[in-house]
DRENDRENTOR-562402 format. One record per atom (N, C-alpha, C, O): residue in three letters; x, y, z. Coordinates in steps of 0.1 Angstrom, whole numbers, plus 5000, padded with zeros to 4 digits. Layout:
<sites>
ALAXYZ ...
</sites>
This chain:
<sites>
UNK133420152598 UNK132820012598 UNK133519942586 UNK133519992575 UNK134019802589 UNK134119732576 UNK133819682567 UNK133119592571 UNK133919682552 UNK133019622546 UNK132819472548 UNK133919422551 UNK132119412548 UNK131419242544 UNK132219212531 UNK132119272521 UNK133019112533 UNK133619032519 UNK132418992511 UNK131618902515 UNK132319042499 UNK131618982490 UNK131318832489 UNK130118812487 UNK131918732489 UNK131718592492 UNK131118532503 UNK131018412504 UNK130818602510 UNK130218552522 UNK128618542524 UNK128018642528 UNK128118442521 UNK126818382523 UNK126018352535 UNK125118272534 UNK126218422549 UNK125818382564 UNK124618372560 UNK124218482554 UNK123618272559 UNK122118282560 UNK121418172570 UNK121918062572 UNK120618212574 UNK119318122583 UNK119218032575 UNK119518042563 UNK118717922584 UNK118317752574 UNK117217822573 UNK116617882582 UNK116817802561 UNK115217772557 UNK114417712559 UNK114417602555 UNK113217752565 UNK112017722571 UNK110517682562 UNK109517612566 UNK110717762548 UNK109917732543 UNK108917842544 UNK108017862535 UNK109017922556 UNK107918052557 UNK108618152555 UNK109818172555 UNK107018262550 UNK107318392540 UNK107818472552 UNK107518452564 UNK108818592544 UNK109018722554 UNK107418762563 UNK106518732556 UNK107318792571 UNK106018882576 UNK104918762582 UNK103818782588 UNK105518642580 UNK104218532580 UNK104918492597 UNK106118522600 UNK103818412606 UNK104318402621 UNK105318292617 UNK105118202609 UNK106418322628 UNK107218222627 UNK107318132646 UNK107718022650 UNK106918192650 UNK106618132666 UNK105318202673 UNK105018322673 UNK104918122677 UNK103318192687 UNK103318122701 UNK103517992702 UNK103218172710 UNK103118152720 UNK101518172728 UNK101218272733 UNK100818072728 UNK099818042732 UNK099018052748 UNK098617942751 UNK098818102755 UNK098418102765 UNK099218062777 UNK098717992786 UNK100718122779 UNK101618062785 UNK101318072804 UNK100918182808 UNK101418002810 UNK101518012826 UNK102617942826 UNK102817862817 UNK103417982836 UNK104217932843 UNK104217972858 UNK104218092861 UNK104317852870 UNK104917852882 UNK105817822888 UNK106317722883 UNK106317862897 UNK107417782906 UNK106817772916 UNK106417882919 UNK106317662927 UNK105517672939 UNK104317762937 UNK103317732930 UNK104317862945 UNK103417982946 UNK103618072940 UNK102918172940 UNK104718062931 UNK105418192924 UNK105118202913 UNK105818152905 UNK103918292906 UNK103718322891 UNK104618412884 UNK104718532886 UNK105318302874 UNK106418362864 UNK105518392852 UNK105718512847 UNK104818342847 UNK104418402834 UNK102418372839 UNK101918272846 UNK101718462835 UNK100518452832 UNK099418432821 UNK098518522821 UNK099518352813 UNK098318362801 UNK098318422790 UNK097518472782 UNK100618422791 UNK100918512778 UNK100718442767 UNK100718322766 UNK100418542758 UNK100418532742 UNK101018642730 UNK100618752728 UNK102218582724 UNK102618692712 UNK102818602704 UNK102818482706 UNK103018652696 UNK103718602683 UNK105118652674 UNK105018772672 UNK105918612670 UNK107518632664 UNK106918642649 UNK106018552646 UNK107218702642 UNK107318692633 UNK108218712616 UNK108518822611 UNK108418602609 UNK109618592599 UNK109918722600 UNK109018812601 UNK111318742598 UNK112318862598 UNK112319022605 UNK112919122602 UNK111418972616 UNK111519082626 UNK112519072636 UNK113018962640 UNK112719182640 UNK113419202656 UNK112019262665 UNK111319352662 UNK112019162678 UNK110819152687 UNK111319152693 UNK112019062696 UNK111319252702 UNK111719292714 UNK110819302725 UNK109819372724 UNK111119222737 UNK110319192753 UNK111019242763 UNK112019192769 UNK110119382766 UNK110719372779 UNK109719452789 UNK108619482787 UNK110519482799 UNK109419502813 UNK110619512824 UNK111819492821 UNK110019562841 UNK111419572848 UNK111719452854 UNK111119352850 UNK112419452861 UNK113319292865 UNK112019232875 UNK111219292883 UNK112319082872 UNK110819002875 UNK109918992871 UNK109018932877 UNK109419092853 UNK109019052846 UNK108518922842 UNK107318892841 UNK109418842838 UNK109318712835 UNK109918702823 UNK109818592816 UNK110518802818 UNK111318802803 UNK111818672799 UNK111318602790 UNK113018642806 UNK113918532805 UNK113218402808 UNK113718292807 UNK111818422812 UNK111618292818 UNK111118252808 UNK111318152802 UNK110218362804 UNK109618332782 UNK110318282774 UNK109818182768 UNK111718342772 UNK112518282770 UNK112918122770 UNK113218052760 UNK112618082784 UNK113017992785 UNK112117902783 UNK112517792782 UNK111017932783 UNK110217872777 UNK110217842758 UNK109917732753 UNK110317932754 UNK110017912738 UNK111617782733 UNK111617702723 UNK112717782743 UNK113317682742 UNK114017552746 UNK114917472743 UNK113017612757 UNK112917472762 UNK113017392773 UNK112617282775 UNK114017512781 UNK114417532798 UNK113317492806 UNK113417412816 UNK112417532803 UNK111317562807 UNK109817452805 UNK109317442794 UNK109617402811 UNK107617362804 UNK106817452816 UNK107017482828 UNK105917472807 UNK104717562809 UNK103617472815 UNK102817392808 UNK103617502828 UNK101617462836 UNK100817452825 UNK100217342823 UNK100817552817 UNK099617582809 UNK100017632795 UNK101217662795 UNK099317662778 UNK099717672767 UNK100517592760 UNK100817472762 UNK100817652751 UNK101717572743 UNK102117682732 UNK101417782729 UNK103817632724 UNK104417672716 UNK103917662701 UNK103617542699 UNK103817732691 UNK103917662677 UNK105117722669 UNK105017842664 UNK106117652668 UNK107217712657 UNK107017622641 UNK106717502638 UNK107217712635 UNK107117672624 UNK106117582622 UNK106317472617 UNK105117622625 UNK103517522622 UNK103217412628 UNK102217352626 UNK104017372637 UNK104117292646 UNK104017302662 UNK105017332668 UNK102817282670 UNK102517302679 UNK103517202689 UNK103817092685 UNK104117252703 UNK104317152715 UNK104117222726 UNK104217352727 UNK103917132737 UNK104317182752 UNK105117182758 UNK105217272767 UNK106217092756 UNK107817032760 UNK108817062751 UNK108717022739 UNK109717102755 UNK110917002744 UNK111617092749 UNK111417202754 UNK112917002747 UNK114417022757 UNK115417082747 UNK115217092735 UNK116317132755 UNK117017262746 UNK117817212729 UNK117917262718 UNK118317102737 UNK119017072721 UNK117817032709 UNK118017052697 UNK116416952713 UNK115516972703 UNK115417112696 UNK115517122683 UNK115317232706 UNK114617322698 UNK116017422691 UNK116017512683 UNK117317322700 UNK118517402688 UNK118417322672 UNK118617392661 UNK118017162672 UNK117917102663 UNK116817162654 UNK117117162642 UNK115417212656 UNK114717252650 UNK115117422643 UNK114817462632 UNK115917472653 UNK116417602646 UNK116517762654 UNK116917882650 UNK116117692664 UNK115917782679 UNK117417832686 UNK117517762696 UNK118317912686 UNK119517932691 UNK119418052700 UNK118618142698 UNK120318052712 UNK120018172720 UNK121318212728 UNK122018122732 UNK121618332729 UNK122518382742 UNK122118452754 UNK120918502755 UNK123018462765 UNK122618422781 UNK122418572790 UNK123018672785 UNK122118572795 UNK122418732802 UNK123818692807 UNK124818762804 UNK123818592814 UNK125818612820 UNK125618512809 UNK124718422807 UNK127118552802 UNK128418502793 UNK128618322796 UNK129418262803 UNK127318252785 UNK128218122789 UNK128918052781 UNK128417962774 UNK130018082782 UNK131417992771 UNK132217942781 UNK132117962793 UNK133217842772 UNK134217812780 UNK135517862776 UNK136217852766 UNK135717952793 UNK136618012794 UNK138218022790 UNK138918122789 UNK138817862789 UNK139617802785 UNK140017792772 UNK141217802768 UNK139117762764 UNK139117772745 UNK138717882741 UNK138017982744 UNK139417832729 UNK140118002723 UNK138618032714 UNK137917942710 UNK138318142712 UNK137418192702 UNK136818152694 UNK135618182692 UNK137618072683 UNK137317972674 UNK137117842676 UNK136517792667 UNK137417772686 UNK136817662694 UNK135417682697 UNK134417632692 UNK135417792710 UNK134117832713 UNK133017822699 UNK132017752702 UNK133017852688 UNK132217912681 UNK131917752674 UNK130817692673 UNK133017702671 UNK133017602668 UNK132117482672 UNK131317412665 UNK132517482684 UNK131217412695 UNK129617392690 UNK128917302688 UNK129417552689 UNK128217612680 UNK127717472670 UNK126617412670 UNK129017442662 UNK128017342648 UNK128317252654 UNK128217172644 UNK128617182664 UNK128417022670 UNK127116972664 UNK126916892655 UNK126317032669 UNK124817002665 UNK124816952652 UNK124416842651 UNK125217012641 UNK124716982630 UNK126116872625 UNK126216812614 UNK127016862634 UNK128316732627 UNK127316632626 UNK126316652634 UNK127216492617 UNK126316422611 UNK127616302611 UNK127416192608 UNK128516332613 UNK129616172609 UNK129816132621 UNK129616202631 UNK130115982620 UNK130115882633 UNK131515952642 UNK132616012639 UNK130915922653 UNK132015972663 UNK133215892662 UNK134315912666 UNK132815792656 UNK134615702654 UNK135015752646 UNK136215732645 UNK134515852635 UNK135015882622 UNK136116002631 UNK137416002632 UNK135016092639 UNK135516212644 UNK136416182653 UNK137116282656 UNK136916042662 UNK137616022670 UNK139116052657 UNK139916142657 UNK139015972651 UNK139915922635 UNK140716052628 UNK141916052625 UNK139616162627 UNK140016282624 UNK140316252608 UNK140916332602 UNK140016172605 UNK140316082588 UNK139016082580 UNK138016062586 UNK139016112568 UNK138116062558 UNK136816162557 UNK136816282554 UNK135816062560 UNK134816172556 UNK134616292570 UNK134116402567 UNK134916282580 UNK134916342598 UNK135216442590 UNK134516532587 UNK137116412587 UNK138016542582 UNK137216652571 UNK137216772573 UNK136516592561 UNK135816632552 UNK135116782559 UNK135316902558 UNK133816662568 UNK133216752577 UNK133616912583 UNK133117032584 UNK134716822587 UNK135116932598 UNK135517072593 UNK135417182596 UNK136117012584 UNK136817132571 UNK136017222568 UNK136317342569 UNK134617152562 UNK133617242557 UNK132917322571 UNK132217422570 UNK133217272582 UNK132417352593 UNK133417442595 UNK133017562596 UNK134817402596 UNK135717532601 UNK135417632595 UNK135517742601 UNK135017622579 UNK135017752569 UNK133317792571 UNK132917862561 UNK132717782576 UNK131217802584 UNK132017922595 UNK132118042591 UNK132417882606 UNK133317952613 UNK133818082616 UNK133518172623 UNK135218062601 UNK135918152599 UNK134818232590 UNK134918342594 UNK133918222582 UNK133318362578 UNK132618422587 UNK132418542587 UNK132118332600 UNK131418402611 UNK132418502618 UNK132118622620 UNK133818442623 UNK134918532630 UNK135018652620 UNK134918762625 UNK135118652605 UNK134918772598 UNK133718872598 UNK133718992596 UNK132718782599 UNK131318852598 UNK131018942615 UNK130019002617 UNK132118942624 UNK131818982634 UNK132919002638 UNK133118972650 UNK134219062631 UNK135219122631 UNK136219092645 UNK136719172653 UNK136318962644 UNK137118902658 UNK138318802653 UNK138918712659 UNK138518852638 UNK139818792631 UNK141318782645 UNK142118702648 UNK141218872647 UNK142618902661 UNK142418832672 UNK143318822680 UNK141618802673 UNK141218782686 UNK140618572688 UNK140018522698 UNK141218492671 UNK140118402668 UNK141118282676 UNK140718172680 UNK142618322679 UNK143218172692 UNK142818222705 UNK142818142714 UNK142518312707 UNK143018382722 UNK141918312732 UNK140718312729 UNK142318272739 UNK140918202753 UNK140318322753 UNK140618432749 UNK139318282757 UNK138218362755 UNK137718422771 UNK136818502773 UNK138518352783 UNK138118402796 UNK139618502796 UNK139918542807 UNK140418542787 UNK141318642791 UNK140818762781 UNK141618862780 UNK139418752773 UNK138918892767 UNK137818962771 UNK136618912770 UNK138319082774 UNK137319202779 UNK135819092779 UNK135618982773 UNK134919182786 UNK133519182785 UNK132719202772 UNK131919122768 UNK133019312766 UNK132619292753 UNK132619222740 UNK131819202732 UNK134219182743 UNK134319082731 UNK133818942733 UNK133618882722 UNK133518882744 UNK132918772751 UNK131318762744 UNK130718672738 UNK130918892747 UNK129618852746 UNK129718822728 UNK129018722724 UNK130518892720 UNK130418922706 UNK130718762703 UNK130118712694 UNK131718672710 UNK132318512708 UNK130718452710 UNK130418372701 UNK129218482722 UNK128918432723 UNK127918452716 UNK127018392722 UNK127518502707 UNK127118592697 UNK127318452684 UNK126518382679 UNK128618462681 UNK129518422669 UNK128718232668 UNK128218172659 UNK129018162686 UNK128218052689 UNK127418062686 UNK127318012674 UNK126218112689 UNK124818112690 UNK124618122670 UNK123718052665 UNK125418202659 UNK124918192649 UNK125618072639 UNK125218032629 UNK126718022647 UNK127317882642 UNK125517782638 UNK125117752626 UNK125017772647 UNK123917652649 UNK122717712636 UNK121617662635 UNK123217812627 UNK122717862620 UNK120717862620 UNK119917802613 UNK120617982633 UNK119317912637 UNK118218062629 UNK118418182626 UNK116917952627 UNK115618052619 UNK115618172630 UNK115518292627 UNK115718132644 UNK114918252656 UNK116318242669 UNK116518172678 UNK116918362664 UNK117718362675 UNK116918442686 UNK116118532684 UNK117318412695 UNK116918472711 UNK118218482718 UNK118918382720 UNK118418642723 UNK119418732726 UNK118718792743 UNK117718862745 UNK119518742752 UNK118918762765 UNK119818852772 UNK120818822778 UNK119119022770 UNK120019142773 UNK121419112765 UNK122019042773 UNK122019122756 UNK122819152746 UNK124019222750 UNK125219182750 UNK123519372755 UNK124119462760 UNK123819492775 UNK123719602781 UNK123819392779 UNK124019412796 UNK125719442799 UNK126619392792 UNK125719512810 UNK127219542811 UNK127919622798 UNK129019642801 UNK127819642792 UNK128319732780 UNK128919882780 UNK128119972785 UNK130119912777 UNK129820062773 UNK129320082761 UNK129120002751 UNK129020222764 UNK128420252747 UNK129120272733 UNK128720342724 UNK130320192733 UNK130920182721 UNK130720052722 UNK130020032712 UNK130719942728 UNK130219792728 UNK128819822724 UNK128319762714 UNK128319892728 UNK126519892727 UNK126519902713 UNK125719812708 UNK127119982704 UNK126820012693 UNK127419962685 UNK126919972674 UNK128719882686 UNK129019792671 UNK128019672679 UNK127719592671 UNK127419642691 UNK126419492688 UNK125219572687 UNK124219512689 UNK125119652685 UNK123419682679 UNK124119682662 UNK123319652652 UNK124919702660 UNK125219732640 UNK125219572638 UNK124719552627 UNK125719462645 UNK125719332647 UNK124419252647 UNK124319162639 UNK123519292654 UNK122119242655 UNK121319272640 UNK120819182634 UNK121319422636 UNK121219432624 UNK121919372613 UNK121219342603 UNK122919352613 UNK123319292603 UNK123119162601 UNK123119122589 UNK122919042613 UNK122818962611 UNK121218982610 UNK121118952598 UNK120119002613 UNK119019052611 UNK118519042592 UNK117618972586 UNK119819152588 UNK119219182575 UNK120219102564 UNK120019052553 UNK121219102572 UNK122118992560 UNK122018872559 UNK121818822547 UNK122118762572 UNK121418682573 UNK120118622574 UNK120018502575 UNK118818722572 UNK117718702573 UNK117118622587 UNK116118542588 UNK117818662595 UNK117318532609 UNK116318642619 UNK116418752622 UNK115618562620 UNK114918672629 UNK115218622644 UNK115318512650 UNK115118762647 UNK115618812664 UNK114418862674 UNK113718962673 UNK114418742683 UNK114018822698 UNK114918842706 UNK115918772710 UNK114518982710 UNK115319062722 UNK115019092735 UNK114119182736 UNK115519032748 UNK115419122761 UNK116019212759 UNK117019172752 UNK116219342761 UNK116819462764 UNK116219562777 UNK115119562781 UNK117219632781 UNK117019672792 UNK117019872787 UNK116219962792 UNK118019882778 UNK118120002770 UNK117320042763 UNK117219982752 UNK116320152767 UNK115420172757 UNK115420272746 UNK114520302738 UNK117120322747 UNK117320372735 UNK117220232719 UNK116520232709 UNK118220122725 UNK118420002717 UNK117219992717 UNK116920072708 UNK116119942721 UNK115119892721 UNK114119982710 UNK113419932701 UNK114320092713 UNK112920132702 UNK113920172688 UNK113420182677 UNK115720182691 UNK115720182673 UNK116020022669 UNK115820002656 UNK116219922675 UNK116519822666 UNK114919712665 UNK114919612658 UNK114019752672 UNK112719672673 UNK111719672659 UNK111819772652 UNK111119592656 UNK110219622647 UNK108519612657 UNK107519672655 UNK108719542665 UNK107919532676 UNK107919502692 UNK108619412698 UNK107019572698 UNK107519502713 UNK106519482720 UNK105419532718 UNK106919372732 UNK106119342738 UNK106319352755 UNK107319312760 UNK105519412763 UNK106019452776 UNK105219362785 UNK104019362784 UNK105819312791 UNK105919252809 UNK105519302818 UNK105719422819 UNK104919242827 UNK105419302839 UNK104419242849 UNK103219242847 UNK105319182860 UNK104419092872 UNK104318962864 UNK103718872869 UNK104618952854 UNK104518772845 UNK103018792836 UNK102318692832 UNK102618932834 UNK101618962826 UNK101819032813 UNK102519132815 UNK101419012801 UNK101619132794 UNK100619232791 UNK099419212789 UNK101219372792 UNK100319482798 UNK100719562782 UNK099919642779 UNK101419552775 UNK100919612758 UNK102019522750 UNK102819432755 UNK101719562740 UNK102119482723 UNK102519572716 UNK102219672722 UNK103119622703 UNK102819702695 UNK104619762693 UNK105619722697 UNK104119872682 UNK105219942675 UNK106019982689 UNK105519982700 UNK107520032684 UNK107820092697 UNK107520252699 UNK107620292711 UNK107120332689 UNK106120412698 UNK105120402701 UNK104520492707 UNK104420282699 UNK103120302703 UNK103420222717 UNK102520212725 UNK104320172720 UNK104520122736 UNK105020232738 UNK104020282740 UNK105920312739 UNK106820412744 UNK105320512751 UNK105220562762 UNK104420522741 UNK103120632744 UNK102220552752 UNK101120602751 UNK102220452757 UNK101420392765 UNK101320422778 UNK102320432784 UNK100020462786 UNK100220472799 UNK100220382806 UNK100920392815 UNK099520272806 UNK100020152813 UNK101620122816 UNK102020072826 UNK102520152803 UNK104020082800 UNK104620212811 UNK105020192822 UNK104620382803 UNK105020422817 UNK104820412826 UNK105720402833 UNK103720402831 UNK103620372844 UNK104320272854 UNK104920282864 UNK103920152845 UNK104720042850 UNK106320042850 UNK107119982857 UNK106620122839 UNK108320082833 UNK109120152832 UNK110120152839 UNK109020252819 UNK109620372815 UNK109520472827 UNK110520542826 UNK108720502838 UNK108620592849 UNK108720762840 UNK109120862847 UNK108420782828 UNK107820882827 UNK106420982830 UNK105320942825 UNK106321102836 UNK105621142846 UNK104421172839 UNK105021182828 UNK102821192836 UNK101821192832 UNK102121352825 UNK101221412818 
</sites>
């Protein structure tokens, strides 16, 4: 593994809240489609500098949680509180503006720009100079943009895709894709990243430099992570807690052995025999 350049500062925007204190709660969630209950009367809570891990088997309602906490989604019923602040609504680029960043089960970048574009994209959100400035590419834009590229390039280092930082990004493997979309998702430098299956499709050498990746950004950058995962090896070493699904209910909470020893969770999930 390589070392981290000393100079490199990747950190979460500041929120204002302590390690260990909630940083998102999810209040009584329902969700329907027609007749179709996706989520029922969930309730968890995220909290500062954990990895939270949710999962359950497919149709769960994982992703739809997900998509709710940013935004895809409004909920029949509950409501969100991030960062002390209660809502029922709000559309994806609010909750990237507030600090909310996430990646997709399938890979969505564009396939055409190169890796460092892709990532780049990432701090759109936070460019603050008039678009004539940025049309101009002059003055204070330039300024800008400078300072975001070097946002960037420590991220391409911080996630060791220096080789790979012109190359389009639809002519690289599956693994490195996800790691570009990865690299996006921490450009927007967000308090609560949300990681939807991470390592879907993976071999297990992909699996393991992005589980050393999730951690690192975890503990170096201090951002706290929710996780779908489907791997319950990943799941019970990189979790500090989890929360399990299933039918759009949640049926336990807790440490990952204390879900792993659950008979409700095998039953429903793990399919370990009594």
């Amino acid at each position: 593994m390589n070392q981290r350049p000393d100079h490199m500062m990747l950190t979460a925007r500041d929120d204002g809240i302590a390690k260990g204190d909630v940083l998102l709660e999810a209040r009584n969630i329902s969700l329907a489609f027609g007749g179709v209950k996706a989520l029922t009367e969930i309730s968890l809570n995220i909290l500062k500098g954990e990895i939270r891990a949710i999962i359950g088997p497919n149709g769960a309602g994982k992703t739809s949680m997900l998509n709710v906490i940013n935004g895809f989604y409004t909920p029949q019923q509950g409501s969100i509180v991030f960062r002390g602040r209660e809502r029922r609504a709000m559309k994806p680029h609010h909750a990237v503006g507030q600090g909310i960043a996430r990646t997709f089960q399938n890979v969505a970048l564009f396939k055409g720009m190169s890796t460092l574009d892709n990532i780049m994209a990432g701090r759109s959100v936070m460019m603050k100079r008039h678009i004539g400035w940025q049309m101009l590419w002059h003055g204070p834009a330039l300024k800008e943009e400078i300072a975001h590229r070097e946002k960037v390039e420590e991220i391409i280092d911080f996630l060791e895709i220096q080789h790979i930082r012109h190359t389009p990004v639809g002519k690289l493997p599956y693994g490195l894709q996800k790691r570009v979309e990865l690299g996006r998702a921490l450009a927007m430098e967000p308090s609560l990243l949300l990681l939807d299956e991470p390592m879907a499709g993976m071999n297990l050498e992909e699996k393991e430099d992005m589980s050393r990746f999730i951690i690192d950004v975890n503990q170096q950058r201090g951002t706290t992570i929710a996780l779908i995962e489907h791997d319950m090896g990943v799941v019970m070493d990189l979790s500090d807690r989890v929360a399990v699904l299933d039918y759009g209910k949640k049926i336990a909470d807790g440490t990952p052995d204390a879900v792993k020893n659950d008979q409700g969770v095998i039953d429903a999930y793990l399919g370990v025999p009594r």
